[in-house]
C-alpha positions in Angstrom: -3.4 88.9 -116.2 -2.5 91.0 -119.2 -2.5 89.0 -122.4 0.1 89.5 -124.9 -0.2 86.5 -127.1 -1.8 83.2 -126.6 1.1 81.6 -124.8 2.4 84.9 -122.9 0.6 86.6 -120.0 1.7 88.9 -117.7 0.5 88.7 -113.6 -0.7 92.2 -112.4 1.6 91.5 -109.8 4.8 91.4 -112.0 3.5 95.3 -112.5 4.4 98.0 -110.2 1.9 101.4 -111.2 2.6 104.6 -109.2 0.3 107.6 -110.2 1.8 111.2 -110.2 0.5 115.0 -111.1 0.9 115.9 -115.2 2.0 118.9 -116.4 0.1 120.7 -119.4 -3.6 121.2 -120.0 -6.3 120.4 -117.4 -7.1 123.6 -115.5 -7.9 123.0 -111.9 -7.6 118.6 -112.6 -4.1 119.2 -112.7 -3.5 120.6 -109.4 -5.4 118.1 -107.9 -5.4 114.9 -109.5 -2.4 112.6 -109.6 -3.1 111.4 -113.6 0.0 110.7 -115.2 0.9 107.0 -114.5 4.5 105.6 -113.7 4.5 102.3 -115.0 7.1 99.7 -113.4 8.0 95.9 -114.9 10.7 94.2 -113.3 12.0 92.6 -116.8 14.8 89.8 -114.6 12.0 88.7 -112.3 9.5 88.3 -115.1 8.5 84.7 -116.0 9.5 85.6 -119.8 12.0 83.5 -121.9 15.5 84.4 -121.6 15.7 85.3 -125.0 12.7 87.6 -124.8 14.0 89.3 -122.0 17.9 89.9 -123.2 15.8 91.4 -126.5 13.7 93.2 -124.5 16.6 95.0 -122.4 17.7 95.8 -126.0 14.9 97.3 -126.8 14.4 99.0 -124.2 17.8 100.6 -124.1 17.2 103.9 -121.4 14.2 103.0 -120.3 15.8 100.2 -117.9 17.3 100.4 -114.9 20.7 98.6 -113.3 18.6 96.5 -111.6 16.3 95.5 -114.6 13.3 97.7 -113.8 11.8 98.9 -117.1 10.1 102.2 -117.0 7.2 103.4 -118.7 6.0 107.1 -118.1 2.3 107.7 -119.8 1.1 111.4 -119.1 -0.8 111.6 -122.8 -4.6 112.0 -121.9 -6.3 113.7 -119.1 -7.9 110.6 -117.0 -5.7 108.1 -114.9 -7.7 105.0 -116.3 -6.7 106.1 -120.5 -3.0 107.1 -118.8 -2.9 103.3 -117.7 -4.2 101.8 -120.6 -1.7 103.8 -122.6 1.4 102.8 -120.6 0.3 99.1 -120.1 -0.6 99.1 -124.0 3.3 100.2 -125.0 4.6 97.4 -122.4 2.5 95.3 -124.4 4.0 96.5 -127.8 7.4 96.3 -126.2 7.0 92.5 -125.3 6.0 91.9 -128.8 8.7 93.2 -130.6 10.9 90.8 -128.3 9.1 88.2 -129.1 9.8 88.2 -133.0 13.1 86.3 -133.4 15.6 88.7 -135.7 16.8 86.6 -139.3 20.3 85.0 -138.8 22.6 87.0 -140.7 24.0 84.6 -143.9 27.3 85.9 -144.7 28.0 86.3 -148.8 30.7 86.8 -151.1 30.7 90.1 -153.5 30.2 88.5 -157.2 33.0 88.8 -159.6 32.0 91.2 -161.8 30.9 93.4 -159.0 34.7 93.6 -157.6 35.5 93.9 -161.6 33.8 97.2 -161.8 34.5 98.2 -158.4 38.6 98.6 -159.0 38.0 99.5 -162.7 36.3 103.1 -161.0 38.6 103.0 -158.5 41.7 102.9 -161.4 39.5 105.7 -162.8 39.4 107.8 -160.1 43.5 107.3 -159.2 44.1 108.2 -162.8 42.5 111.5 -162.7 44.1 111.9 -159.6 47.5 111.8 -161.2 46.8 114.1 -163.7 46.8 117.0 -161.0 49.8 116.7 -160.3 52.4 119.6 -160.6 53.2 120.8 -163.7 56.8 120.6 -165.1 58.2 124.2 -164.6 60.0 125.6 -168.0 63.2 126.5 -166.8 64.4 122.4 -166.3 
């Protein structure tokens, strides 16, 4: 089980890891040992709240699939074991930015002396406006 919070847990099961070769620095490792980790969660089959996972698709934004699998590529460090902490770590993080519940939005009215000085500059601006406007030729 990976712990999130004190209520929330992951199963190992829920998690799908599939362990590829990295590109970059590693000399002969590289060719030979698959260290970069493809990390799989299958957000819709998850036993998370409903609301966690709706925010979580949001969050998660190209990362997810069609069919709700969220993918997480770690190919940071060197070793397959820090690769997997890595990528299990940012599922982690993920999951607990879902959990925080936004602020309802409470809808407010502009002051009146706000919308005062608002069209006052906006009479400013339309009278300077005027003034370029063409000048009167002389032989009217």
């Amino acid at each position: 089980m990976i712990r999130i919070t004190e209520s929330i847990q992951i199963d190992e099961r829920d998690i799908d890891e599939r362990f590829v070769r990295a590109s970059g620095p590693g000399g002969q490792n590289v060719n030979k040992v698959a260290t970069a980790v493809e990390l799989r969660f299958n957000v819709a089959a998850s036993s998370l709240p409903p609301d966690v996972k709706e925010r979580l698709r949001r969050l998660a934004g190209g990362r997810i699939s069609a069919d709700g699998m969220l993918l997480i590529d770690s190919r940071e460090y060197r070793s397959q074991s820090q690769n997997r902490e890595a990528a299990r770590a940012r599922l982690a993080g993920l999951i607990q930015q879902a959990l925080i519940q936004p602020r309802p939005r409470r809808a407010t009215k502009a002051k009146a002396g706000a919308r005062e000085k608002r069209l006052a500059g906006k009479k400013v601006r339309g009278a300077i406006k005027k003034q370029r406007g063409r000048r009167p030729s002389h032989d009217d």
